[in-house]
Structures are given as structure tokens and as C-alpha cells.
Biopython code that builds the backbone (N, CA, C, O; Angstrom):
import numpy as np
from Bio.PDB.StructureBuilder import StructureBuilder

atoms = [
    (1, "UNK", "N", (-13.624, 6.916, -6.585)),
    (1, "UNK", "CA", (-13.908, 7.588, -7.846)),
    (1, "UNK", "C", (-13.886, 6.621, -9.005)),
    (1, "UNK", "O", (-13.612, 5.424, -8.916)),
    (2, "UNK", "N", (-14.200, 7.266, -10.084)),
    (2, "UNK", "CA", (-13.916, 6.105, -11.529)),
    (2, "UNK", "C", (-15.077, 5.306, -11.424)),
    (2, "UNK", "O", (-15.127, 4.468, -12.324)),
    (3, "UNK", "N", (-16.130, 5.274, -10.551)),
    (3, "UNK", "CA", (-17.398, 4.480, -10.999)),
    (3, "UNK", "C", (-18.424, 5.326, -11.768)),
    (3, "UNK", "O", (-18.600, 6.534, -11.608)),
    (4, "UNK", "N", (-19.186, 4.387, -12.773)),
    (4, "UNK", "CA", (-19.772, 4.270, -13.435)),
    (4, "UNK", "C", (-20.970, 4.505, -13.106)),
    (4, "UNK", "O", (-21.143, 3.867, -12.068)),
    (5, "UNK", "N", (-21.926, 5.053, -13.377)),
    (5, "UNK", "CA", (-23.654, 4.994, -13.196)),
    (5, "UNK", "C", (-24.278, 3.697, -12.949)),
    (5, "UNK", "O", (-25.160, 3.525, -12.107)),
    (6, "UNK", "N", (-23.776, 2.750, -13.737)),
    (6, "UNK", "CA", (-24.053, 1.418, -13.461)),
    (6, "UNK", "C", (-23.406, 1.181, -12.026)),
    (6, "UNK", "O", (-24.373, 1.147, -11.266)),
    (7, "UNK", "N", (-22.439, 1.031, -11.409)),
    (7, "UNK", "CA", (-22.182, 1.503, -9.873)),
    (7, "UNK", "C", (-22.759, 1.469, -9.167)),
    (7, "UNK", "O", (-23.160, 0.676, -8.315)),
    (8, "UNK", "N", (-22.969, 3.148, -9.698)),
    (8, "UNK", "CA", (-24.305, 3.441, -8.564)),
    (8, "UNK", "C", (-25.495, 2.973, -8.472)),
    (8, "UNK", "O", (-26.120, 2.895, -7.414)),
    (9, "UNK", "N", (-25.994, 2.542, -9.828)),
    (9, "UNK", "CA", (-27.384, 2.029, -9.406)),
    (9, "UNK", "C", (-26.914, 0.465, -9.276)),
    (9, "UNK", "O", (-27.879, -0.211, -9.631)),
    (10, "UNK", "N", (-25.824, -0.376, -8.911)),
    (10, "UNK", "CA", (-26.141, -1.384, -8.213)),
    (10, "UNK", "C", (-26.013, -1.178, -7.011)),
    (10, "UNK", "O", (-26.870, -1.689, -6.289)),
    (11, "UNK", "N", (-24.928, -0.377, -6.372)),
    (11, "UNK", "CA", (-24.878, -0.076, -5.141)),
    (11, "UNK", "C", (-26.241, 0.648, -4.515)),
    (11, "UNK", "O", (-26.421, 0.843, -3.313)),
    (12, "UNK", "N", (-26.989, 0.939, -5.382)),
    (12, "UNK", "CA", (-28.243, 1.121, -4.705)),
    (12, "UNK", "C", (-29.106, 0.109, -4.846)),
    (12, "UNK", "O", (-30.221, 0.399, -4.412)),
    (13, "UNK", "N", (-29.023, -0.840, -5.236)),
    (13, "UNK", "CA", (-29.772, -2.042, -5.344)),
    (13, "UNK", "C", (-29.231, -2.866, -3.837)),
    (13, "UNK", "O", (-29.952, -3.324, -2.951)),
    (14, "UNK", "N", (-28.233, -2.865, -3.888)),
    (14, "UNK", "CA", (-27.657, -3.262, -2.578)),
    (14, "UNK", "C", (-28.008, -2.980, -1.198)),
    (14, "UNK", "O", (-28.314, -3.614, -0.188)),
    (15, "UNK", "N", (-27.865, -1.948, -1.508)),
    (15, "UNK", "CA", (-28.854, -1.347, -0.117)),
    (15, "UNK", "C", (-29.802, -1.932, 0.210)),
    (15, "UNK", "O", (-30.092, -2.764, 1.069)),
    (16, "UNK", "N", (-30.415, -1.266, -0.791)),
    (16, "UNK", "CA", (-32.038, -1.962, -1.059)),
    (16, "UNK", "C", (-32.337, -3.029, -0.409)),
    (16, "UNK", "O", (-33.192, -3.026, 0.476)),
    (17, "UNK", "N", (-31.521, -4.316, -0.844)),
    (17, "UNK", "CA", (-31.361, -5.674, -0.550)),
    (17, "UNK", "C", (-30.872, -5.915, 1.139)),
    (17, "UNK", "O", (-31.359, -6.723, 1.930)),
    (18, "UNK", "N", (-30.069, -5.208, 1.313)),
    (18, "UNK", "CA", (-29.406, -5.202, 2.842)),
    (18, "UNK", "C", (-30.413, -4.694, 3.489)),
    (18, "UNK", "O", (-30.451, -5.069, 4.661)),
    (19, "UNK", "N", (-31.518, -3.747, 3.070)),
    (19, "UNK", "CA", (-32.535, -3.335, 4.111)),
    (19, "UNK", "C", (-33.727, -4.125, 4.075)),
    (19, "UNK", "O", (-34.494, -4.068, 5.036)),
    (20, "UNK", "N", (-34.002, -4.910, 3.019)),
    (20, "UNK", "CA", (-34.614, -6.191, 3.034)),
    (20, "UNK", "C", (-34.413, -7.168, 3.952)),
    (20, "UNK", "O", (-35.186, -7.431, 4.874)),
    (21, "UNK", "N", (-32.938, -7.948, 3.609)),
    (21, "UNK", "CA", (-32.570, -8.517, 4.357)),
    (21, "UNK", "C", (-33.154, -8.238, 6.429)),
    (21, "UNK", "O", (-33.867, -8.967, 7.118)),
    (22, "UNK", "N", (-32.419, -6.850, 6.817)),
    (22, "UNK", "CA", (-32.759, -6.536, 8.259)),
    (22, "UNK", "C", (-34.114, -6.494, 8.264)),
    (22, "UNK", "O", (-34.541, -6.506, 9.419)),
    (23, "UNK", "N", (-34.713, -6.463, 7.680)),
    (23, "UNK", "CA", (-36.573, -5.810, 7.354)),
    (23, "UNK", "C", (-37.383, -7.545, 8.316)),
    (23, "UNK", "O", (-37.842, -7.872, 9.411)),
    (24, "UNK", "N", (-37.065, -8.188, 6.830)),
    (24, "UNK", "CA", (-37.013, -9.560, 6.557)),
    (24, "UNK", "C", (-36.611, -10.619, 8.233)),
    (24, "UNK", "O", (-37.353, -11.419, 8.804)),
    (25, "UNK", "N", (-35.307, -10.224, 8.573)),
    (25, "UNK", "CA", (-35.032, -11.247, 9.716)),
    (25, "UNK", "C", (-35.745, -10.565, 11.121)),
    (25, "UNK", "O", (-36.228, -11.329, 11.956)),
    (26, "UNK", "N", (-35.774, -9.333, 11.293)),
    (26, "UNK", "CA", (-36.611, -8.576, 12.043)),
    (26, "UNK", "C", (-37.460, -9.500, 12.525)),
    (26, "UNK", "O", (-37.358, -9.848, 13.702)),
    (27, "UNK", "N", (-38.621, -10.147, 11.523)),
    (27, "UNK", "CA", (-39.591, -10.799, 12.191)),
    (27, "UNK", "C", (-39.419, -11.965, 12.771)),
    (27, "UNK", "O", (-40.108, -12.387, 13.699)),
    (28, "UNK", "N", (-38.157, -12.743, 12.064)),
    (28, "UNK", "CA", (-37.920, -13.920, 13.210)),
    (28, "UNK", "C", (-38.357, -13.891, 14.484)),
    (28, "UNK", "O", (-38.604, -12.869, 15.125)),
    (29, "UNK", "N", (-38.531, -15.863, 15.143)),
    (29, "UNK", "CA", (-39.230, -15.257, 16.373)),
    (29, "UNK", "C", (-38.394, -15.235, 17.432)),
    (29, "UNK", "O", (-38.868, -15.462, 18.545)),
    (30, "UNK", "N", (-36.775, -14.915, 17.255)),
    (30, "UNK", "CA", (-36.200, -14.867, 18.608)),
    (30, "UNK", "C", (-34.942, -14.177, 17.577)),
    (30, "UNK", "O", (-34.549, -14.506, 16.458)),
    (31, "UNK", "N", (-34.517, -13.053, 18.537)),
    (31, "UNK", "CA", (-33.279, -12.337, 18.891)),
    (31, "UNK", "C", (-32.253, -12.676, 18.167)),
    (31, "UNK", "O", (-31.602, -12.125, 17.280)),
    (32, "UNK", "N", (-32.206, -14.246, 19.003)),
    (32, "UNK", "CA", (-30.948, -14.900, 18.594)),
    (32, "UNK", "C", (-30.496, -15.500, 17.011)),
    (32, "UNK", "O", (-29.421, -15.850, 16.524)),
    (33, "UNK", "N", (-31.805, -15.425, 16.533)),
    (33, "UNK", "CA", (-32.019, -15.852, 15.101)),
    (33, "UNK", "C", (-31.854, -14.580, 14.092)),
    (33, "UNK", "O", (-31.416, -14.532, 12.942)),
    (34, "UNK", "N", (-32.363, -13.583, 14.940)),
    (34, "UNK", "CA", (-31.938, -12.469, 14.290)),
    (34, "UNK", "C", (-30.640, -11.865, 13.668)),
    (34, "UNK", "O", (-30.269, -11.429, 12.579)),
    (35, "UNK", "N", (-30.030, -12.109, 15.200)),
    (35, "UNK", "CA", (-28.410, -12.192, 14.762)),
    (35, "UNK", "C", (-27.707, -13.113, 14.212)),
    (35, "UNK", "O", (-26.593, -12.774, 13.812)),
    (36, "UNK", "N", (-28.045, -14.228, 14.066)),
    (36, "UNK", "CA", (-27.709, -14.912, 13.471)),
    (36, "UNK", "C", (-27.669, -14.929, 11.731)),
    (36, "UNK", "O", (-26.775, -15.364, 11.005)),
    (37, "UNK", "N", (-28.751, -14.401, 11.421)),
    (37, "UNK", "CA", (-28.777, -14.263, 9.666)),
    (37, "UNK", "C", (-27.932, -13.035, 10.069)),
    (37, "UNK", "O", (-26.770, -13.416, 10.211)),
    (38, "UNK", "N", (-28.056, -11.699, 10.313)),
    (38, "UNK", "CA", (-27.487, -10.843, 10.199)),
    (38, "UNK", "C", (-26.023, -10.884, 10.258)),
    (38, "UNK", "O", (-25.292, -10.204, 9.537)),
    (39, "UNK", "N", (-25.653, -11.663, 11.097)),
    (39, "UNK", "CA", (-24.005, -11.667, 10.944)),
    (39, "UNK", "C", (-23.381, -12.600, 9.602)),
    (39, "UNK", "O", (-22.233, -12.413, 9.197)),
    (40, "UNK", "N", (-24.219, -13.525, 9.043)),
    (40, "UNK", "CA", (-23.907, -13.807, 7.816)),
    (40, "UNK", "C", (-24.527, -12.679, 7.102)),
    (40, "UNK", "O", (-23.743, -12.633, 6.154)),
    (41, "UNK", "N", (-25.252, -11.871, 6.909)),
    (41, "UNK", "CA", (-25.671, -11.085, 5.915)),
    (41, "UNK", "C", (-24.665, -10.035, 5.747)),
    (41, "UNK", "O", (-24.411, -9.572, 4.635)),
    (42, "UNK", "N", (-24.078, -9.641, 6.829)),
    (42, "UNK", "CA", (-23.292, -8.300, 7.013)),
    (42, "UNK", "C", (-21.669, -9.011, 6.351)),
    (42, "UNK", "O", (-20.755, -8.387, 5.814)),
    (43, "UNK", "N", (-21.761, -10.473, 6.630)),
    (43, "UNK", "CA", (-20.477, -11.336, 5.699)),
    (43, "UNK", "C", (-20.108, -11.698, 4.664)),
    (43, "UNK", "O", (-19.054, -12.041, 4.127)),
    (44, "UNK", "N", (-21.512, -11.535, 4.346)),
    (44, "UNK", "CA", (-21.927, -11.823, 2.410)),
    (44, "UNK", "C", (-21.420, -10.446, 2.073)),
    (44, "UNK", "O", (-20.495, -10.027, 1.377)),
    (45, "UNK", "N", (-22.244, -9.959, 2.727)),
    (45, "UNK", "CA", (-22.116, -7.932, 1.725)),
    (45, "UNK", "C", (-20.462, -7.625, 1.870)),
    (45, "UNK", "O", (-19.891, -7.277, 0.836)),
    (46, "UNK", "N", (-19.737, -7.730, 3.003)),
    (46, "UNK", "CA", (-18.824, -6.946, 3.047)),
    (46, "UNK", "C", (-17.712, -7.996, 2.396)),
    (46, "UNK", "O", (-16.550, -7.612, 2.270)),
    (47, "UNK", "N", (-17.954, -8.821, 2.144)),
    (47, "UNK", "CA", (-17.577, -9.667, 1.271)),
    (47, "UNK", "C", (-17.188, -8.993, -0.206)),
    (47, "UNK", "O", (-16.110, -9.062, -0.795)),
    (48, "UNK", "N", (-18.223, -8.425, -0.549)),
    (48, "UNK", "CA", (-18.420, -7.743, -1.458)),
    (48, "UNK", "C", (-17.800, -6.649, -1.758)),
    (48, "UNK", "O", (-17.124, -6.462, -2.770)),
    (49, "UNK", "N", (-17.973, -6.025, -1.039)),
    (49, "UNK", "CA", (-17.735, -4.570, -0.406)),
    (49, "UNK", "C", (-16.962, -3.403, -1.874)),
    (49, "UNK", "O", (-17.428, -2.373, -2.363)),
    (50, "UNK", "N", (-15.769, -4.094, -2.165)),
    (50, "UNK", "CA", (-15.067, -3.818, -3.228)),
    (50, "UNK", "C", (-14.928, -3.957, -4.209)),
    (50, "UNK", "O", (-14.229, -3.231, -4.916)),
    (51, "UNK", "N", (-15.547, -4.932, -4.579)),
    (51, "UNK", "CA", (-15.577, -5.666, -5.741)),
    (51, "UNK", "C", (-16.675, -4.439, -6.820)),
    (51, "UNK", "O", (-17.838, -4.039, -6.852)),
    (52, "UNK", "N", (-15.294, -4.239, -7.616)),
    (52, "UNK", "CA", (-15.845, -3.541, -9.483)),
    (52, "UNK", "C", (-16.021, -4.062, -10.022)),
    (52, "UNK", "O", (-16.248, -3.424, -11.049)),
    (53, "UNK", "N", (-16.199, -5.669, -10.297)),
    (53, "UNK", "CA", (-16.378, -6.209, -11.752)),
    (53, "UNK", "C", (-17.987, -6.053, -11.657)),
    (53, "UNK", "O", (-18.611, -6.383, -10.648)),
    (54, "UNK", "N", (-18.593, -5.511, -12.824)),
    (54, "UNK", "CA", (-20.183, -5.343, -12.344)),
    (54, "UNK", "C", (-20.802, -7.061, -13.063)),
    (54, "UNK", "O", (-21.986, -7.190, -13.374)),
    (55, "UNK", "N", (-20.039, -7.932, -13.185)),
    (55, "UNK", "CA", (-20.782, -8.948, -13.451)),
    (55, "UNK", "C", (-20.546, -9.920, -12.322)),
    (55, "UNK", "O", (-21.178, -10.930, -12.014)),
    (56, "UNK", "N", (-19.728, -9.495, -11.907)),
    (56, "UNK", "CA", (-19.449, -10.113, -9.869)),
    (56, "UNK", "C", (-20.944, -9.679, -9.198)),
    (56, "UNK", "O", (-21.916, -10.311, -8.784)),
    (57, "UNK", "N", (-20.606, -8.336, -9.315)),
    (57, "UNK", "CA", (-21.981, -7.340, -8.540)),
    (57, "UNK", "C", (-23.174, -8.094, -8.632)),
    (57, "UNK", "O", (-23.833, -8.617, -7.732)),
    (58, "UNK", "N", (-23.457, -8.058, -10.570)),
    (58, "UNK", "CA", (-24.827, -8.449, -10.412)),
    (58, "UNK", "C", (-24.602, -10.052, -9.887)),
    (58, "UNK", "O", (-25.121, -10.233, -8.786)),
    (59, "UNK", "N", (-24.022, -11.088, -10.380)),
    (59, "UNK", "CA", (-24.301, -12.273, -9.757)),
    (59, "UNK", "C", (-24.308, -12.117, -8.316)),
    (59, "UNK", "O", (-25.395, -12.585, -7.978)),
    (60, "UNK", "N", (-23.946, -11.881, -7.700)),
    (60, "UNK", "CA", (-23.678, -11.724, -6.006)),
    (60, "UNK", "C", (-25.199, -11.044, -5.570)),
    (60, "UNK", "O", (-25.903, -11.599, -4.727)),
    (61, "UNK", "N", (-25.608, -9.784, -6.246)),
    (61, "UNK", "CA", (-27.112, -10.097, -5.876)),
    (61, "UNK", "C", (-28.133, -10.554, -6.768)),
    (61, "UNK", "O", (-29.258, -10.659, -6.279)),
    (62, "UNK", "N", (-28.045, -10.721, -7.451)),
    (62, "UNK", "CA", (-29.016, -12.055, -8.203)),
    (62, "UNK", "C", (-29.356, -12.914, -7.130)),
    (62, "UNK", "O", (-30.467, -13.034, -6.612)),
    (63, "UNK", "N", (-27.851, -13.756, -6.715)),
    (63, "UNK", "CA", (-27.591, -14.699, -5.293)),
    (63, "UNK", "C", (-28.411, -14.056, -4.271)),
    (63, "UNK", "O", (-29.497, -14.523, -3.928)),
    (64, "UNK", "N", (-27.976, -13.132, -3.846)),
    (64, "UNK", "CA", (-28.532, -12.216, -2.188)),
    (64, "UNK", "C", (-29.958, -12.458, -2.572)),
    (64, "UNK", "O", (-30.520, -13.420, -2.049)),
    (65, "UNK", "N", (-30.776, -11.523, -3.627)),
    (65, "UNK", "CA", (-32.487, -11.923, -3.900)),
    (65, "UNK", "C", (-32.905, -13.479, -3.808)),
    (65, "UNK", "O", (-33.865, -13.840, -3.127)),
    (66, "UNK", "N", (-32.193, -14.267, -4.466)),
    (66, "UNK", "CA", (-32.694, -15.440, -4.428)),
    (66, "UNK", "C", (-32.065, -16.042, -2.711)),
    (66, "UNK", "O", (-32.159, -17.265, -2.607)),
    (67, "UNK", "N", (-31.719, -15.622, -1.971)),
    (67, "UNK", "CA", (-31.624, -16.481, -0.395)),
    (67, "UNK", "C", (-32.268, -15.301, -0.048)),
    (67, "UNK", "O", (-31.891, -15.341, 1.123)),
    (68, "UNK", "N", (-33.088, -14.037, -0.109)),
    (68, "UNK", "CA", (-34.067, -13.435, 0.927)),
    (68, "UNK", "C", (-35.266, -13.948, 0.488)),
    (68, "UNK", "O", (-36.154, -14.070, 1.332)),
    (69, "UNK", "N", (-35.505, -14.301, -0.739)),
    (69, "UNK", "CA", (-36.992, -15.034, -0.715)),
    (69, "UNK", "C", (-36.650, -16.175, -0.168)),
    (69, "UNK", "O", (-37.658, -16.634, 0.369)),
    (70, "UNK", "N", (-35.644, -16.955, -0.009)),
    (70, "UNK", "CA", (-35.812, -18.279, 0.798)),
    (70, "UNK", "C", (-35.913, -17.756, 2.574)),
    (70, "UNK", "O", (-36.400, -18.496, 3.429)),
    (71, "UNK", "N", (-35.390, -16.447, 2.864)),
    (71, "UNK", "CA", (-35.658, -16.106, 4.153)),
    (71, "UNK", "C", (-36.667, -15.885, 4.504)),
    (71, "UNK", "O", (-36.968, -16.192, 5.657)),
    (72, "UNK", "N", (-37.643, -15.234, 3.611)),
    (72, "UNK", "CA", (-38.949, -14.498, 3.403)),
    (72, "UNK", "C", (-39.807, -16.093, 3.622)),
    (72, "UNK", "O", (-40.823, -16.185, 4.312)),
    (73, "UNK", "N", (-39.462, -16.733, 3.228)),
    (73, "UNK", "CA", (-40.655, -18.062, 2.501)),
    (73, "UNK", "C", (-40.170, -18.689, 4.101)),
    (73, "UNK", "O", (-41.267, -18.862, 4.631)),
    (74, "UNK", "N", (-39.244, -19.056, 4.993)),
    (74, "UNK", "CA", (-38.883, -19.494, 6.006)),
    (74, "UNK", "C", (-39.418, -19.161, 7.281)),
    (74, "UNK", "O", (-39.649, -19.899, 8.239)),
    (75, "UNK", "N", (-39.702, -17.012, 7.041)),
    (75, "UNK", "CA", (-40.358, -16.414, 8.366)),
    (75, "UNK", "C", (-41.878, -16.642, 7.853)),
    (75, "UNK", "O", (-42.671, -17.252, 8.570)),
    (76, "UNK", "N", (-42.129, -16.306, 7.020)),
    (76, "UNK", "CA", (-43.907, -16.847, 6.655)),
    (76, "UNK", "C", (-44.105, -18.361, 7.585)),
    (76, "UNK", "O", (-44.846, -18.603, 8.538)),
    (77, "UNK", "N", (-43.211, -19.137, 6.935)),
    (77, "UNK", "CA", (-43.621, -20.610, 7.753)),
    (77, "UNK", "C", (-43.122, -20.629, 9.286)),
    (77, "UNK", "O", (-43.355, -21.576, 10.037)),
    (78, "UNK", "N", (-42.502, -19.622, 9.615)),
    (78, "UNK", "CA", (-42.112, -20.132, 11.285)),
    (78, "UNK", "C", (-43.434, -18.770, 12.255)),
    (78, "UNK", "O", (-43.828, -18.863, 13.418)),
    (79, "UNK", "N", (-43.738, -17.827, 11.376)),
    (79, "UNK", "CA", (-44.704, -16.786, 12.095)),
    (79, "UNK", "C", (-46.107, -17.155, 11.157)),
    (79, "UNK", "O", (-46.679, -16.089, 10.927)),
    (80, "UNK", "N", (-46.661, -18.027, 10.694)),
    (80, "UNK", "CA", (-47.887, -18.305, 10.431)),
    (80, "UNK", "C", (-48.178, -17.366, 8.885)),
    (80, "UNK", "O", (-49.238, -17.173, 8.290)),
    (81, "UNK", "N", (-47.282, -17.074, 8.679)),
    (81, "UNK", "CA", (-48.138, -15.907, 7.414)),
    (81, "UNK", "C", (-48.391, -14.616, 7.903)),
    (81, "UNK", "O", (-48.805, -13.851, 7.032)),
    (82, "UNK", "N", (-48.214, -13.914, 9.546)),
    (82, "UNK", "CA", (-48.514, -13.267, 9.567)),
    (82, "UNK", "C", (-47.886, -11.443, 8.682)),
    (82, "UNK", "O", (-46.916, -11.096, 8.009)),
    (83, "UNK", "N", (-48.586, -11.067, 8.992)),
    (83, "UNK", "CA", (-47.605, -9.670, 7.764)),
    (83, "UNK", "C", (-47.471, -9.676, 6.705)),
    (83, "UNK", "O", (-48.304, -10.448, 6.231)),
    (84, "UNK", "N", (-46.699, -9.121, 5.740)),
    (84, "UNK", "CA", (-46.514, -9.358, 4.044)),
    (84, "UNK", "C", (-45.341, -10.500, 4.208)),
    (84, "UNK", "O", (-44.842, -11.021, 3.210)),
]
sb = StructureBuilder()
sb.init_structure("model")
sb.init_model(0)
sb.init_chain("A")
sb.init_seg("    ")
for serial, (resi, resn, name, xyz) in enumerate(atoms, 1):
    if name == "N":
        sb.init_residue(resn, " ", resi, " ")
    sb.init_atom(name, np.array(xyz, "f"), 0.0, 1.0, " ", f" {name:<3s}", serial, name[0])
structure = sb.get_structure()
């Protein structure tokens, strides 16, 4: 309880980002790579997990957006471009 609207709409930004993230490593081209970001991704977030200061929040995904476009820009170059 005791959160703020601002809260909620980062914690929905979060999401957001965490379903990116799985979206995102999905296309890797092996399994093992899959799990591999994912178990740091699920380490970053829950990392998080608690944290109220909303200027923690936003830096922490500011951070998260800026390493899924480096994930994004990584599966483009290892699967040819294929997909968005």
C-alpha cells in the first residue's frame, strides 16, 4: 500500500520492459543463450523488486531500455535482421 500513481505507472513500465526483454532473447539462436540473458534479466528486476525511491526506479530502467536495445542490436546481428 502507500504507492503513488507514479508507482504504478512505473511498475507498468517494468513489465513492459521485462516482456521486451523475454520477447527480445526469444529470438536468440540457441536455448542456452536464452537462459542465459534471462537469468540475469530476472536478477536485474528482482533486484529491484522493492525499491520506492522513484528516482532509483526510473534510473534502473532508463538502464534496463538502454541494455535491451543493445540486446535488440546483438539478435539483429547474430539472426541476419530477420523480424523487427
Amino acid at each position: 500500500g502507500g504507492d503513488t500513481l507514479k508507482h504504478f505507472v512505473l511498475r507498468s513500465n517494468a513489465l513492459k520492459l521485462f516482456r521486451n526483454f523475454a520477447r527480445t532473447a526469444r529470438r536468440l539462436p540457441s536455448k542456452q543463450e536464452y537462459s542465459e540473458v534471462m537469468v540475469l534479466v530476472r536478477q536485474e528486476f528482482s533486484r529491484h523488486h522493492n525499491e520506492k525511491n522513484l528516482d532509483t526506479i526510473e534510473d534502473a530502467l532508463m538502464y534496463g531500455t538502454i541494455q535491451l536495445k543493445t540486446l535488440k542490436d546483438s539478435v539483429h546481428n547474430m539472426v541476419g535482421g530477420q523480424g523487427k
